[in-house]
N, C-alpha and C positions, 0 to 999 in steps of 0.2 A: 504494500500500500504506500502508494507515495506523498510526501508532505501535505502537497495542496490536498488531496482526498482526504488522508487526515485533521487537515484542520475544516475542510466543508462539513465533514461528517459530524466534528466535535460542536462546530454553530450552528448547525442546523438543527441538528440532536435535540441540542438545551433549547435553543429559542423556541421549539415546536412543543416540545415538550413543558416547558413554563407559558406558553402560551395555553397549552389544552389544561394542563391544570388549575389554572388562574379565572380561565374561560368557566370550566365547569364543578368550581369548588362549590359552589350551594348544591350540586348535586350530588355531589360528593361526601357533602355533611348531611344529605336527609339519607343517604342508602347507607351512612356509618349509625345514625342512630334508628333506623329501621332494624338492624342486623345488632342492636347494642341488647341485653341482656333484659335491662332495665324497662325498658318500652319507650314506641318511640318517643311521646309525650314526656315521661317522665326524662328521658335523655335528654329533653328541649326542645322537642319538637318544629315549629317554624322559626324560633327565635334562633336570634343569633347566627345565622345562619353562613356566616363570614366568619365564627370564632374558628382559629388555624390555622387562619390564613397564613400570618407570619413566619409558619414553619413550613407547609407548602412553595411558598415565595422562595426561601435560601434554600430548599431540597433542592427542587424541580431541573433546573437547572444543570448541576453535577450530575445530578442522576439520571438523565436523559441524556446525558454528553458521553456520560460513562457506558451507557447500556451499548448507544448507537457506535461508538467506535470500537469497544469489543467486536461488536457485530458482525462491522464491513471488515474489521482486521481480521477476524476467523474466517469470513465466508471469504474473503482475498487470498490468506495462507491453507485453508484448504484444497480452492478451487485453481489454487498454481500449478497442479499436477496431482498423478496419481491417479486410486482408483476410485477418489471423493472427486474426482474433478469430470465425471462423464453427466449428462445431461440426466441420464435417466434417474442418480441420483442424487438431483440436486435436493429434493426436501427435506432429504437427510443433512445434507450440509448446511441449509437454511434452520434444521432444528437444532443442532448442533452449537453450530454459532449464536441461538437465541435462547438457549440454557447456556452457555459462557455467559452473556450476555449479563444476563438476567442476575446470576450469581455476584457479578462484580457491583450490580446496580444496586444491587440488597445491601453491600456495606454502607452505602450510603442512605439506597431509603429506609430503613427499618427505623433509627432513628429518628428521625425526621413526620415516619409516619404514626410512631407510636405518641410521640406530643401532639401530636396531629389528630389524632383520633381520639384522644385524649381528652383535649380541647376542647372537638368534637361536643360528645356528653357530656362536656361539663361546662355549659357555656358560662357559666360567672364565673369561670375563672379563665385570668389571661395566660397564652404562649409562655409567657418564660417562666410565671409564678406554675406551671405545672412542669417546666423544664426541671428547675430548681426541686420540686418534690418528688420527680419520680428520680432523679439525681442523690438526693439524699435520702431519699430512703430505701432507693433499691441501688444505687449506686449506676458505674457503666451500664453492667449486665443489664438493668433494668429498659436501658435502652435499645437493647437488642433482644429486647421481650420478643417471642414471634417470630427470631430471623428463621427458623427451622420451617415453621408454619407456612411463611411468608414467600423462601425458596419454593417449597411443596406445591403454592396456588400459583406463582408466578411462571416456573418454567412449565406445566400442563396449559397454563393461559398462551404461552410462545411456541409450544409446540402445536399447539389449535393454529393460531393469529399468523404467524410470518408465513411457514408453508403456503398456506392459504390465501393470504396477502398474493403473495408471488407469484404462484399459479394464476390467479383471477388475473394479475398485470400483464404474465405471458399469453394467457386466452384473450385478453380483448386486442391487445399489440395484433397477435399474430390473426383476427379475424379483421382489425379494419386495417393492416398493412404497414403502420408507422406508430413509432413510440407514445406512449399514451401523455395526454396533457396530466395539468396537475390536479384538475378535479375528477380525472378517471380514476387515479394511481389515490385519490383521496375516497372516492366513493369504491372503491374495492376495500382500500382499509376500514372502513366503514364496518363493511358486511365481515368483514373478516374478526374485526373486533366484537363482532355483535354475536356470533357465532360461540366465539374463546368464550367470550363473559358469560354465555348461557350456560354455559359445559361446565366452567369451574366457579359457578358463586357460592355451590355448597364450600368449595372450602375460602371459599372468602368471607363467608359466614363466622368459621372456626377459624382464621388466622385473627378478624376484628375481635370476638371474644375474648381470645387468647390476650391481647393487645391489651382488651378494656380489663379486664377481669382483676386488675391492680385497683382499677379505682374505686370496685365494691368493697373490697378489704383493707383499702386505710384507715378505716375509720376505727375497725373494731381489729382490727390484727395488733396496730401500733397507739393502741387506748392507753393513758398513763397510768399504771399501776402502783399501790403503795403498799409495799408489807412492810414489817416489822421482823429482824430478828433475833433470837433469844440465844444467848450465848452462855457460860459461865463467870464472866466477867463482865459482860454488858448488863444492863437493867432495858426495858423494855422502853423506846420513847414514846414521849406521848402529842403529838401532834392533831391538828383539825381534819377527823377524817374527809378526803375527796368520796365524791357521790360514785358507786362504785361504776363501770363501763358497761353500757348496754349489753344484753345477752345475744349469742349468734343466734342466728337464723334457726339453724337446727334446735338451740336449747330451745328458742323460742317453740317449735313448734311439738316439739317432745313434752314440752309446759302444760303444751292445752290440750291434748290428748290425753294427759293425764287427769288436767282439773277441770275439763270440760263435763267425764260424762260425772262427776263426782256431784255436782251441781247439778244438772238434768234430774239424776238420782232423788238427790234431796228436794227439788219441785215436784216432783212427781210425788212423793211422800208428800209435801204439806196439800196439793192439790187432793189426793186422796182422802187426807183427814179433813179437810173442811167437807169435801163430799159428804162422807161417814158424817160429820158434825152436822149438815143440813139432812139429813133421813131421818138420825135421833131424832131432833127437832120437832120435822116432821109428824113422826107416828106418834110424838106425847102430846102433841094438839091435838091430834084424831081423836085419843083417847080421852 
């Protein structure tokens, strides 16, 4: 691949790509909180609908520059020779190059899309104030929440998308005779992208969970806790106890399983005895 092609590939990349993300970020933030755990309303339903942005904005860019010159530099160094280089199997080479691709892109976006998504469901609060928390409480790692998930949906998404892409550019080229303009080579991408996205939103589904699934448990994973302990040389201190931390999900619902039907029980017993108390009643007026 030579200079000039690598530096078109690497501008064009980014700017197409910060443009398609920027373009279609509100739609991006209602299918993250359609797919968020919470529901979509309670994720924030139409508000906010730009919380993100900021982080989309400095991704997009790199990550689109990075995917796109992997790409053309694999499908270049494969298709210089050999036996990746005959026509017949080029989708292989085109899939090839778009799981390299896709793999190099991830170092960049997983980050980016985890404050992102983030964000997302949690529209009071802003881009960095959740940079900063999921920073300090889960540390790096925490930002390469989902890079496993993330590879998993992305390159079945490129093995669908490019192939397909490429084939539709070479059937319409070769049926009306000369290289396709720029909204043929766009509306093949189109169909191509619409295709990928049907095939793998299940796990686009379970990468966004994965993603989100930290922001159900700060509250109640990292609750301040205060014990006391008791040593042979210590006395016990005596400080203002804090209101203890909300019960999990689970306790909660193992709670009222237990003191639900306990309560039924005993309504049922006093509904009984008033019964009984109105028939006594009853039969000693008759008489």
């Amino acid at each position: 691949m030579e200079r000039r092609e690598f530096v078109a590939s690497l501008v064009a990349g980014g700017c197409a790509g910060m443009c398609v993300d920027l373009t279609l970020f509100p739609l991006d933030t209602i299918k993250t909180r359609l797919q968020s755990q919470q529901g979509f309303y309670k994720a924030g339903g139409f508000r906010g609908i730009y919380a993100g942005v900021p982080s989309a904005a400095v991704g997009s860019f790199p990550n689109a520059a990075a995917f796109f010159v992997t790409y053309e530099c694999t499908k270049s160094l494969l298709g210089a020779g050999g036996a990746v280089a005959a026509p017949h199997v080029a989708p292989v080479t085109h899939m090839l190059a778009a799981s390299l691709g896709e793999i190099v892109a991830c170092l960049i976006r997983v980050p980016t899309e985890v404050v992102k998504q983030r964000t997302q469901a949690s529209p009071s609060s802003t881009t960095y104030h959740m940079l900063l928390a999921t920073f300090r409480e889960e540390g790096v790692r925490g930002l390469y929440r989902g890079f496993g998930s993330t590879v998993l949906r992305e390159i079945p998404f490129s093995l669908v998308q490019f192939p397909l892409w490429e084939y539709l550019k070479t059937l319409w080229s070769w049926r009306q005779g000369h290289t396709l303009y720029s909204w043929q080579a766009a509306v093949c991408g189109a169909f191509a992208g619409a295709v990928a996205a049907f095939v793998t939103t299940p796990l686009d589904v379970v990468k966004t969970r994965i993603m989100l699934a930290k922001v159900y448990t700060l509250k109640h994973m990292h609750a301040p806790t205060h014990t006391h302990t008791h040593t042979h040389t210590q006395t016990q201190t005596h400080s203002t106890p804090s209101p203890p931390p909300p019960p999990p999900l689970a306790a909660t619902f193992k709670h009222c399983c237990q003191v639900m039907p306990h309560r039924q029980r005993a309504e049922r017993a006093r509904s009984l005895s008033k019964f009984q108390q109105c028939q006594h009643t009853g039969r000693s007026r008759l008489r």
